[in-house]
Each structure stands twice: as C-alpha cells, then as structure tokens.
C-alpha positions in Angstrom: 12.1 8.0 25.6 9.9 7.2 28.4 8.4 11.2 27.7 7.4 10.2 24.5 3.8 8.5 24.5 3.0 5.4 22.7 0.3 5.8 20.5 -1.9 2.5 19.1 -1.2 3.3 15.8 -4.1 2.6 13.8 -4.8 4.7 11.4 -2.6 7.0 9.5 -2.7 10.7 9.9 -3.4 13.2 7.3 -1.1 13.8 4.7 0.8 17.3 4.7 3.0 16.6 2.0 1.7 17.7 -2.1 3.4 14.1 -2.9 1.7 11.9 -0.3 4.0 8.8 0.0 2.9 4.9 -0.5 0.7 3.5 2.8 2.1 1.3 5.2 2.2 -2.7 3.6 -1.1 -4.2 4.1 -0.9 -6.5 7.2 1.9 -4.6 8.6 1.6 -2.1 11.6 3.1 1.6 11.7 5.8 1.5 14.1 7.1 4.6 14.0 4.9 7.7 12.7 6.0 11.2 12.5 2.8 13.8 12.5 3.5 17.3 11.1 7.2 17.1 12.7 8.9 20.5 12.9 11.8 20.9 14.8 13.6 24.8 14.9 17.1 26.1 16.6 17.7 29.3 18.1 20.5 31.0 16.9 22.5 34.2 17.6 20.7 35.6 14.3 17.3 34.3 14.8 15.5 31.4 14.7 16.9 28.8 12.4 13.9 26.1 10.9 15.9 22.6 10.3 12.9 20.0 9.8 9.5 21.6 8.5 5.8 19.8 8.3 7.5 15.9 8.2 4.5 13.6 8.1 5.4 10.0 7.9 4.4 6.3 8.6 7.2 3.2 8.8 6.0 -0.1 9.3 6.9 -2.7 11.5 9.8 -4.5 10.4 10.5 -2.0 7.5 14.1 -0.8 6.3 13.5 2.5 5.6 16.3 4.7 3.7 16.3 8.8 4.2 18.4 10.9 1.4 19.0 14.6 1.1 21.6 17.3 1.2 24.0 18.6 3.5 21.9 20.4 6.2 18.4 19.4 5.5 18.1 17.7 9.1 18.1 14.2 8.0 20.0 13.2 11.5 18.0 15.9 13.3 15.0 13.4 12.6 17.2 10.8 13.7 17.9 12.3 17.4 14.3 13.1 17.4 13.3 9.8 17.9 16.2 8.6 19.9 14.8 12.1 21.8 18.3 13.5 22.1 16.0 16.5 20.5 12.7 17.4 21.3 10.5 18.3 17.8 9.0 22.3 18.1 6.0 21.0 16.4 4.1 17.9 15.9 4.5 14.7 17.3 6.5 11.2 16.7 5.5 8.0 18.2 6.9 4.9 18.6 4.3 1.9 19.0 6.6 -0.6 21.6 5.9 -4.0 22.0 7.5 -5.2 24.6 8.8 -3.6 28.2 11.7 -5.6 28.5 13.7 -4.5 25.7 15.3 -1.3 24.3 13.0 1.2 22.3 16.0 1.9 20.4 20.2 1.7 19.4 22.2 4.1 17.2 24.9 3.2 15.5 26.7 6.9 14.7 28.7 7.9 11.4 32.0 7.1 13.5 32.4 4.6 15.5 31.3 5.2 19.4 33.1 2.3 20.7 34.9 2.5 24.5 38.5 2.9 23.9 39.2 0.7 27.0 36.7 -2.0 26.4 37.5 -5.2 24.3 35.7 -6.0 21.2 33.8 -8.5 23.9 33.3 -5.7 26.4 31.7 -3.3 24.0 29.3 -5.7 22.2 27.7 -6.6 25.0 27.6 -3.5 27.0 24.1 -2.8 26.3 23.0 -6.0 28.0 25.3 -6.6 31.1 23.3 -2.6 31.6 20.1 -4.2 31.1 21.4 -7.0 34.1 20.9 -10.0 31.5 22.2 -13.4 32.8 25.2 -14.2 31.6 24.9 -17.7 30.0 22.5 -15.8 27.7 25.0 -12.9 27.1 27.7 -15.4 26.2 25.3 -16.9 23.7 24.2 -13.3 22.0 27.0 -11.8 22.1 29.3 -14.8 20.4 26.3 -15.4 17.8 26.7 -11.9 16.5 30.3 -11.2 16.7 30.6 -14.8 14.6 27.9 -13.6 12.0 30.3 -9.8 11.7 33.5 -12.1 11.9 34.8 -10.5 14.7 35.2 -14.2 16.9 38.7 -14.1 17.3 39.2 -10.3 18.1 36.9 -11.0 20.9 39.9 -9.9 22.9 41.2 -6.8 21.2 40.7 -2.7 21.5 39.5 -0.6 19.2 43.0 0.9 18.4 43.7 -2.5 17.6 41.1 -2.6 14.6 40.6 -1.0 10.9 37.9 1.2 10.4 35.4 -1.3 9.2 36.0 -3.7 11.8 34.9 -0.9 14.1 32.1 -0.1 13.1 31.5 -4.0 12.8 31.6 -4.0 16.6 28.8 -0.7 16.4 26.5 -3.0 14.6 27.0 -6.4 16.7 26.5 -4.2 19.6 23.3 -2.8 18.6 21.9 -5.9 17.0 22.8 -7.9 20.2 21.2 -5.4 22.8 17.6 -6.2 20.6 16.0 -3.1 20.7 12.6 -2.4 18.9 13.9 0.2 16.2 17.3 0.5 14.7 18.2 4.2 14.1 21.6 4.5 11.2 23.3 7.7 10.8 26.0 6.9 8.1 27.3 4.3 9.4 29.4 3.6 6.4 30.1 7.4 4.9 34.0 7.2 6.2 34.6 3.1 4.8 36.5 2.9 1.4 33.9 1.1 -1.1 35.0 -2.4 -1.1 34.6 -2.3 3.3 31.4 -0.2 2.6 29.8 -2.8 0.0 30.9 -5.9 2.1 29.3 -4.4 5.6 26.3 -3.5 3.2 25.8 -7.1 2.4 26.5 -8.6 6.6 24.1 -6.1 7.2 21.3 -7.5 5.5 22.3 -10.8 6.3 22.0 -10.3 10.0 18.3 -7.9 9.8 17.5 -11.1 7.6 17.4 -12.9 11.0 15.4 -10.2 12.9 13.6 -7.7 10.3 13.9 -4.7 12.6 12.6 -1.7 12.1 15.6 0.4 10.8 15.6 4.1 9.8 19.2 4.7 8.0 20.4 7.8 6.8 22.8 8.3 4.2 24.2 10.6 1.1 24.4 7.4 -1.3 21.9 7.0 -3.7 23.3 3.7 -4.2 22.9 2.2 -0.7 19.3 3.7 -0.3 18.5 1.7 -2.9 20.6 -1.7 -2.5 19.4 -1.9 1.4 16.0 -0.2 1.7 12.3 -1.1 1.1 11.4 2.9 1.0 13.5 5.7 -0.2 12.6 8.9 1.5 14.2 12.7 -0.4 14.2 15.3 1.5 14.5 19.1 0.3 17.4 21.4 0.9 17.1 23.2 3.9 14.0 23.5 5.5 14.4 19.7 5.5 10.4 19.1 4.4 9.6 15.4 2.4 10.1 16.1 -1.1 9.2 12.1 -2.5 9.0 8.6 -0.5 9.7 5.9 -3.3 9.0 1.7 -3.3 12.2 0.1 -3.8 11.0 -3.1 -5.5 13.8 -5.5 -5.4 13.2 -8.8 -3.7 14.7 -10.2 -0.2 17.0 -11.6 0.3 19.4 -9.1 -2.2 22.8 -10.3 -3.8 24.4 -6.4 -3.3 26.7 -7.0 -6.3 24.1 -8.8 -8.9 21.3 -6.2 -8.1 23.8 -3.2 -9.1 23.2 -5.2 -12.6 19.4 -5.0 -12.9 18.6 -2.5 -15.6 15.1 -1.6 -13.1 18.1 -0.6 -10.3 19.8 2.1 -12.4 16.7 3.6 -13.4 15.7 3.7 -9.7 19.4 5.5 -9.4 18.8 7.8 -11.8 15.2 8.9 -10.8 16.2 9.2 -7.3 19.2 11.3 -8.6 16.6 13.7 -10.4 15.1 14.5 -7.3 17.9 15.3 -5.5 19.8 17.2 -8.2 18.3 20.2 -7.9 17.8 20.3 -3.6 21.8 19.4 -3.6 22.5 22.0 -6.0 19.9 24.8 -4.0 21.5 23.5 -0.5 25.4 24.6 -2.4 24.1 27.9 -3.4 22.9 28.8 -0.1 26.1 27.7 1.5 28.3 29.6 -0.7 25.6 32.7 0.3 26.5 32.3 3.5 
C-alpha cells in the first residue's frame, strides 16, 4: 500500500453518519480512518454501489468487530485497506509507525496456506520474504506455533491437518510476520463451534501479548461481542454504517464465563435488533433478484 498516503492522524473527520459512533479512547491514536469511503463495481447492467459514505476512526491497538448481511461489502472494506481494491470515493489511511515491518496480514475465511510448504515453512514465510536472520526466525516462528499448539506438526502439510489446525497456521503466520494492522475476514465461519470457541479464546491470548490493531469481519453476533472492543452494523446493501457500539467487558475475557454475564446477552440481543431488519431487507432483495 505504498499508494496509499499516511496521514498524521490528529483529528477526526466530520461525521457522515445520522448515528455518529463513540470517539477514539482518550490517549489512544487513530490508526486506521476511513473518510466518506465509497467504493462502486461496474457491472453488465450498470453500476453496482457496494460501500456508501463509510466514515470511521479505529484506534491504535483496538479490536474492532464489523457485522452485517450477506452482500453489504463488509470484506470489500477489508480489501480496501489491504488495497486489493481501490475505494471510488473518499479516502482511508493508515498512520504506520515503523518502516521495517508489514502495514498489514490477512488471514482469509479459508485457509491460504501452501499446499507444499510445512507447517514450519508457511508460518514463517512472511519473514524469510522480509530477509530476517534466521536465529530470530527460529525464535518467532517456534514462540507462536507453541502458543497455537502447533510445536510438533512443525513438520507436517496442510493435507496432513483438520480444519482448525489450518487456520491455526493462518494466524501463527500472520502474528509472526508483525505487521501493524491485522485484517480478519471469517476466519472461523467454516470451524464447527467447539474449534470456533477454542481458536476464539488462543486468539485473544496471543493479541494479549501484542494488542494489534485488528479489523475482523464476521456474521456472529456472538464473536463480535466475546472478541471486540467496538461492534460496527452495517446496512443491507449499499453497505453504509448503520450503529458502532462499546463492548464493555474487561481484558483479559474468559470466552465461556462472559457468555454468562446477563450485560452480554443484552448486548446480543441489541445488536440482533439492528441487524434483524438489514438481514431480513438484504433476503428480500436477493429473492428479487
């Protein structure tokens, strides 16, 4: 994203949504902002709007949670800022910190690991790119694979592994390569619900050590709230920011014994308000289709 200019980042922009969403922590920087972002497709029938007016500011260090329909360009935001798409409106900034590191890694809804790489090969492929000694490469690589339990299939191929342990690799791999912004795109959508609640929980453990900035996508109500600070819902298609909500719950988060807080179901079922209606708009336009 060299293209992409780095902007200081000091104060916010104007607000362009009715429901403006809760400022940036005090004493925390915006790392990423998104100014009036609008991003359209040409199609055989016409121009086709995705994302419409997205104005947004994530702190430094934040865990920041993006819910919405089928359709309403929640990973088009994503490949926005990894700039595998280039907005038609607006602007998105990134405020880096340091030159020798990564802007950014993606871990994808299925796993993007090399089919002829090891477990080893593919976790540290990011920094044997990057030319990074090897005595240090040993020493990140074997720290993160220990903390995702992966030690002793150092060895193995990714036929070799379940699901889960894949996508275990996907986020050793991007933890290990450092970069400045963590970008999620449902990573744990295809997991059964006792792989999806125990990645949940390594997760967290292993952003406990680092506090990246991570933008995560997801259809779960549930995992916005156990692993976010924010929740942003977007509207059915044109995806426009529809309400950004505080999650309250303290750090570090026991996944099973917040699910009993009476203050997390009602979070749940608010959230679920919201969406009810764009999920049920975004079905009747599909079936219009």
């Amino acid at each position: 994203m060299t293209d992409r200019p780095t902007a200081s980042l000091q104060e916010p922009p104007a607000r362009h949504s009715t429901d403006p969403d809760p400022p940036v922590p005090p004493g925390r920087r915006t790392k990423i902002r998104f100014d009036a972002v609008r991003k359209e497709f040409t199609t055989r029938k016409g121009s086709v709007t995705a994302v419409d007016d997205v104005s947004l500011d994530i702190a430094d260090g934040e865990f920041f949670m993006i819910v919405g329909p089928s359709g309403c360009g929640k990973t088009t935001l994503l490949r926005m800022i990894a700039g595998l798409e280039e907005p038609t409106g607006g602007r998105i900034d990134i405020a880096a910190t340091s030159t020798d590191r990564p802007e950014m890694s993606m871990i994808f809804q299925g796993d993007s690991l090399f089919p002829w790489m090891t477990v080893w090969d593919n976790a540290s492929y990011g920094l044997r790119m990057r030319n990074v000694p090897k005595t240090e490469i040993h020493d990140v690589v074997g720290h993160y694979l220990a903390r995702t339990g992966l030690s002793r299939f150092a060895d193995s191929y990714p036929h070799q592994l379940s699901g889960g342990m894949r996508q275990r690799v996907g986020i050793a791999r991007a933890f290990a390569n450092d970069p400045e912004v963590l970008l999620m795109d449902e990573p744990f959508s295809a997991l059964d619900e006792q792989n999806k609640l125990l990645l949940q929980g390594e997760l967290l453990r292993i952003w406990e050590e680092t506090r990246k900035t991570v933008l995560f996508i997801t259809h779960s109500v549930d995992e916005a709230v156990s692993l976010g600070d924010r929740v942003m819902v977007m509207t059915a298609h044109p995806g426009r920011e529809k309400a950004t909500l505080d999650v309250p719950f303290s750090r570090p988060r026991d996944m099973l014994a917040l699910r009993t807080e009476p203050t997390y179901g009602e979070l749940v079922f608010h959230i679920w308000g919201l969406l009810r209606d764009e999920v049920n708009q975004a079905q009747a336009e599909e079936m219009r289709r």
